[in-house]
LOKOLKOL-770587 format. One line per 4 residues: number of its first residue (from 1); their letters; for each residue x, y, z of C-alpha. Coordinates in nm, 3 decimals, padded with zeros to 5 digits. Layout:
! LOKOLKOL-770587
NUM	a	X,Y,Z; ...
//
This chain:
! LOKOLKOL-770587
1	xxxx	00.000,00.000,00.000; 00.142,00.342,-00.134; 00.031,00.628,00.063; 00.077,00.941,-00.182
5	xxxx	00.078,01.342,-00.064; -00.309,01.509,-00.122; -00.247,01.874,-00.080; -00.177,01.917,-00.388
9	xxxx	-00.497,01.936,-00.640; -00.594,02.245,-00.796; -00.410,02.474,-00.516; -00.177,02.614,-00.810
13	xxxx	-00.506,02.805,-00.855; -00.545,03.179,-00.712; -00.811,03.120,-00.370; -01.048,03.350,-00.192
17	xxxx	-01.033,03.239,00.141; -00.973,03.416,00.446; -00.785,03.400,00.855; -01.011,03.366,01.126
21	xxxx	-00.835,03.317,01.480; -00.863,02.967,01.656; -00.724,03.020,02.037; -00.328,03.089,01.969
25	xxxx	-00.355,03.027,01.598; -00.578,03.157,01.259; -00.696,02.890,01.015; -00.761,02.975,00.634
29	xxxx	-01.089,02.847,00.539; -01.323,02.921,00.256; -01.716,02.927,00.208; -01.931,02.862,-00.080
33	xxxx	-02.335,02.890,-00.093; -02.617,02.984,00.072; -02.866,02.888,00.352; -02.776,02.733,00.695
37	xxxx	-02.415,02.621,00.768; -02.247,02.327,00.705; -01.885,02.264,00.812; -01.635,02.033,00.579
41	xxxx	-01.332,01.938,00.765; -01.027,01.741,00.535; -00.805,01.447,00.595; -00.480,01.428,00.744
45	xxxx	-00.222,01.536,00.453; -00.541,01.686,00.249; -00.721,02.061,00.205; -00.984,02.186,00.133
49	xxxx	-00.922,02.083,-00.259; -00.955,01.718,-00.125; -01.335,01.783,-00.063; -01.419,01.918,-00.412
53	xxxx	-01.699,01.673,-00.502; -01.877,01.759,-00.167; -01.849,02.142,-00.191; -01.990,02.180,-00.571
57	xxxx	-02.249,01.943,-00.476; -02.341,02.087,-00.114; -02.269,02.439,-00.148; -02.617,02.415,-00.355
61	xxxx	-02.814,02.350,-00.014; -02.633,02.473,00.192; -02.395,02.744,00.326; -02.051,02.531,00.305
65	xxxx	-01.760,02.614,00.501; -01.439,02.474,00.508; -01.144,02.523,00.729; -00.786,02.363,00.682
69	xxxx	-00.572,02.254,01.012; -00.227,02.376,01.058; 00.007,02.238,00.843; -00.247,02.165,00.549
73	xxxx	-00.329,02.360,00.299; -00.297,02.715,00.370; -00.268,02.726,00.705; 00.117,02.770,00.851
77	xxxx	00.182,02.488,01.084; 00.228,02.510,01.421; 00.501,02.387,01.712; 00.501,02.043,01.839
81	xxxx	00.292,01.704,01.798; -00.061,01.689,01.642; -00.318,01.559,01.826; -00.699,01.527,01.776
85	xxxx	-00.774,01.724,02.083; -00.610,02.011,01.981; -00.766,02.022,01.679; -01.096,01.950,01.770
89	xxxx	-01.060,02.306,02.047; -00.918,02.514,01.743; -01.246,02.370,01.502; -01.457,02.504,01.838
93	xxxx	-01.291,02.836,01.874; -01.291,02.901,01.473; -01.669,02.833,01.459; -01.738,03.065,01.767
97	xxxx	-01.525,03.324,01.610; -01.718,03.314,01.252; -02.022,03.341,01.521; -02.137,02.968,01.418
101	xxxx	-02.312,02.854,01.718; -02.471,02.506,01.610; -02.354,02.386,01.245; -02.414,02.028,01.044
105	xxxx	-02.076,01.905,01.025; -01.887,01.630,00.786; -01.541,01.536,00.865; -01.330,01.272,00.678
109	xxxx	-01.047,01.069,00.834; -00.894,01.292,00.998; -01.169,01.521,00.984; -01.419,01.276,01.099
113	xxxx	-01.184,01.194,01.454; -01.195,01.536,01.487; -01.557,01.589,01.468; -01.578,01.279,01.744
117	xxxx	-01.386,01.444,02.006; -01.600,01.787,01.941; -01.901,01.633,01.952; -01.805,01.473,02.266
121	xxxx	-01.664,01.768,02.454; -01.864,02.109,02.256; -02.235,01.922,02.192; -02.384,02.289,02.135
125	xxxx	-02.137,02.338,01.822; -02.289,02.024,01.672; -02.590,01.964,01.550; -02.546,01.662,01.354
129	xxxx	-02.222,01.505,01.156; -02.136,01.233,00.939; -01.796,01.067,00.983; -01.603,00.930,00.717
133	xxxx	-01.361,00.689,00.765; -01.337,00.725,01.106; -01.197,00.583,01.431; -01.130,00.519,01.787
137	xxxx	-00.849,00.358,01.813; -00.529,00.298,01.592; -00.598,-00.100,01.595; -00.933,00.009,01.402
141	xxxx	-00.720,00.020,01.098; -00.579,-00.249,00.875; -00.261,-00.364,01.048; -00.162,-00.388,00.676
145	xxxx	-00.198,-00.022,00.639; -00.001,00.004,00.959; 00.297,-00.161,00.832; 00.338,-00.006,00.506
149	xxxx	00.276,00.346,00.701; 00.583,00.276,00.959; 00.780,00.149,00.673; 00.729,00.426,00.434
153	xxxx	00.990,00.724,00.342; 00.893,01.050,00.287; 00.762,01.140,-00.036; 00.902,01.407,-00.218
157	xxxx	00.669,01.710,-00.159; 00.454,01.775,-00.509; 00.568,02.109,-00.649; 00.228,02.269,-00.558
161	xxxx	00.231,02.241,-00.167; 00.469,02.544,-00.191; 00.259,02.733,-00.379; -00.014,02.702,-00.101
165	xxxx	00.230,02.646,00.182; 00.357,02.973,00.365; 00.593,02.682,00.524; 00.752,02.609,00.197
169	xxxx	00.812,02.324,00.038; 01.069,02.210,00.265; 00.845,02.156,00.603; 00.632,01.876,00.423
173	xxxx	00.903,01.633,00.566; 00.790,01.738,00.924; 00.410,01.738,00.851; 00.448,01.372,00.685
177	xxxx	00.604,01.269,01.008; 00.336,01.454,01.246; 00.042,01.251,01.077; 00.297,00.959,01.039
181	xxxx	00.255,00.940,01.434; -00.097,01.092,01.458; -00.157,00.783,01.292; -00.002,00.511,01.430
185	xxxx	-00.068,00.656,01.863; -00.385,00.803,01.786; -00.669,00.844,01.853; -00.669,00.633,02.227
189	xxxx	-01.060,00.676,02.310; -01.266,00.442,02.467; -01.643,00.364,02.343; -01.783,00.567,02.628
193	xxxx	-01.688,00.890,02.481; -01.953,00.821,02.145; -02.180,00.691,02.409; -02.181,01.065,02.549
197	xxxx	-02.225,01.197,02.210; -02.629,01.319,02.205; -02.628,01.447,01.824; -02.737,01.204,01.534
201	xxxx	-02.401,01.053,01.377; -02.370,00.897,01.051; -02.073,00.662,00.978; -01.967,00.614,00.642
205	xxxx	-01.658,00.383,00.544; -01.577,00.226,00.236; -01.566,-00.199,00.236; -01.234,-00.206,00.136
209	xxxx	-01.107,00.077,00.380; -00.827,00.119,00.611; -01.045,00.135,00.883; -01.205,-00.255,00.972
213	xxxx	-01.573,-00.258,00.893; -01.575,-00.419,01.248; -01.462,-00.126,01.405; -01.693,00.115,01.220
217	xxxx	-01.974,-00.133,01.349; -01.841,-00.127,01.688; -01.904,00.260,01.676; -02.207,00.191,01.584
221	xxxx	-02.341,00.035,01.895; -02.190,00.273,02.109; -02.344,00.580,02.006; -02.716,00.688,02.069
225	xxxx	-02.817,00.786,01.769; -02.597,00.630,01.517; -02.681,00.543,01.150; -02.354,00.354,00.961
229	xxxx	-02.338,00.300,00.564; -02.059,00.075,00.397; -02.013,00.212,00.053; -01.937,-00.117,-00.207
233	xxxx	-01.611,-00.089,-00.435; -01.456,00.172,-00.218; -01.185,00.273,00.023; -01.049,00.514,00.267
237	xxxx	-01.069,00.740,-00.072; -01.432,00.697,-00.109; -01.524,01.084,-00.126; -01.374,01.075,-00.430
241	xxxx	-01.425,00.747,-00.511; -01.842,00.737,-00.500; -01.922,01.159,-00.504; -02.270,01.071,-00.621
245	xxxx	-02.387,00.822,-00.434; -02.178,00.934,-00.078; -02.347,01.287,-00.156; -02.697,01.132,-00.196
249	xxxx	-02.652,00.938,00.134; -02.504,01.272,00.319; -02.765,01.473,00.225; -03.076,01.274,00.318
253	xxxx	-02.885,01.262,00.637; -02.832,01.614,00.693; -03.201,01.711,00.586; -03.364,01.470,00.808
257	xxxx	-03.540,01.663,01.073; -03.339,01.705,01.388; -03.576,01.532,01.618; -03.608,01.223,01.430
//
């Protein structure tokens, strides 16, 4: 299993984004649409280019925004290890800076950890989220994705992470390694901290993911209001993968009506 850099599509392109402050640091992010909000959040070693099928597609319903962590995209990286809880406080103190006080949220990988941990801690930020590709524990992935991860070098950094990097091209070494070890130690939760989650939660996985189908069913029954879908012919990629039918299956989600 090669694992390949994802800044990289389309950010040669000129952006209109903007800096909102997050605690100690600002995160770039970008919106598209109209109506009520809806917050994208990327993979590890993505942007907000990595969710291009979901924003042309929701940014018709609904008001989409999209934030990129430190280190991705166009966001400068910050000092020290990553971990999930960190990001999870900078997503809260983003959205109360844009004044978002409850938002529909979709986070992938990464993203969808993330959104675990903030839906745990921050319940008034969320008012319902779909994770993709999700989990709680490193030993819900593929221990064969585990082993090609540790044994992998660096990849040479594509020519167009500089050009949306104010790090420059030479940093992608240390952000490789950061998610290297994001990856392989984290997350450490238990089931108890879905079981506190009250929002309705949707996990979506591909059948031939890096995360075990058995883990993303073990999610399942510990959350309250859980809902899982395994996408057929697809993996860990499967935003990209399946736009059309993922984006079907999101949608419906999000537009159910909150007390259901």
């Amino acid at each position: 299993m090669k694992l390949t850099p994802s800044f990289f599509e389309n950010l040669s392109q000129p952006r209109k984004g903007h800096f909102a402050r997050a605690g100690r640091v600002s995160l770039y992010y970008e919106t598209y649409g109209r109506g009520q909000p809806l917050v994208l959040l990327h993979g590890g070693l993505s942007c907000i280019a990595g969710l291009r099928f979901q924003i042309a597609f929701f940014s018709r319903y609904f008001k989409v925004f999209v934030p990129e962590r430190p280190g991705h995209g166009h966001t400068p990286d910050t000092p020290g290890a990553y971990r999930y809880e960190t990001f999870a406080s900078q997503t809260a103190a983003w959205m109360e800076t844009l004044g978002l006080r409850k938002a529909r949220m979709m986070g992938t990988s990464d993203g969808a950890n993330i959104l675990f941990y903030l839906a745990a801690k921050k319940p008034r930020l969320v008012e319902r989220f779909a994770a993709v590709g999700g989990n709680l524990h490193p030993s819900g992935c593929e221990p064969v994705f585990q082993r090609a991860l540790r044994r992998q070098a660096i990849p040479d950094p594509d020519p167009r992470y500089s050009a949306a990097s104010p790090d420059g091209a030479g940093h992608y070494a240390a952000v490789f390694e950061k998610c290297r070890r994001l990856w392989l130690t984290q997350p450490q939760w238990k089931p108890a901290l879905l079981s506190a989650i009250r929002a309705p939660v949707l996990i979506l996985a591909g059948d031939r993911d890096v995360i075990r189908t058995e883990h993303s069913a073990a999610m399942l029954r510990a959350l309250r209001r859980g809902q899982l879908a395994v996408i057929p012919g697809s993996t860990h990629s499967v935003l990209k993968e399946k736009p059309d039918l993922v984006n079907r299956i999101l949608l419906e989600f999000f537009q159910e009506k909150i007390s259901s």
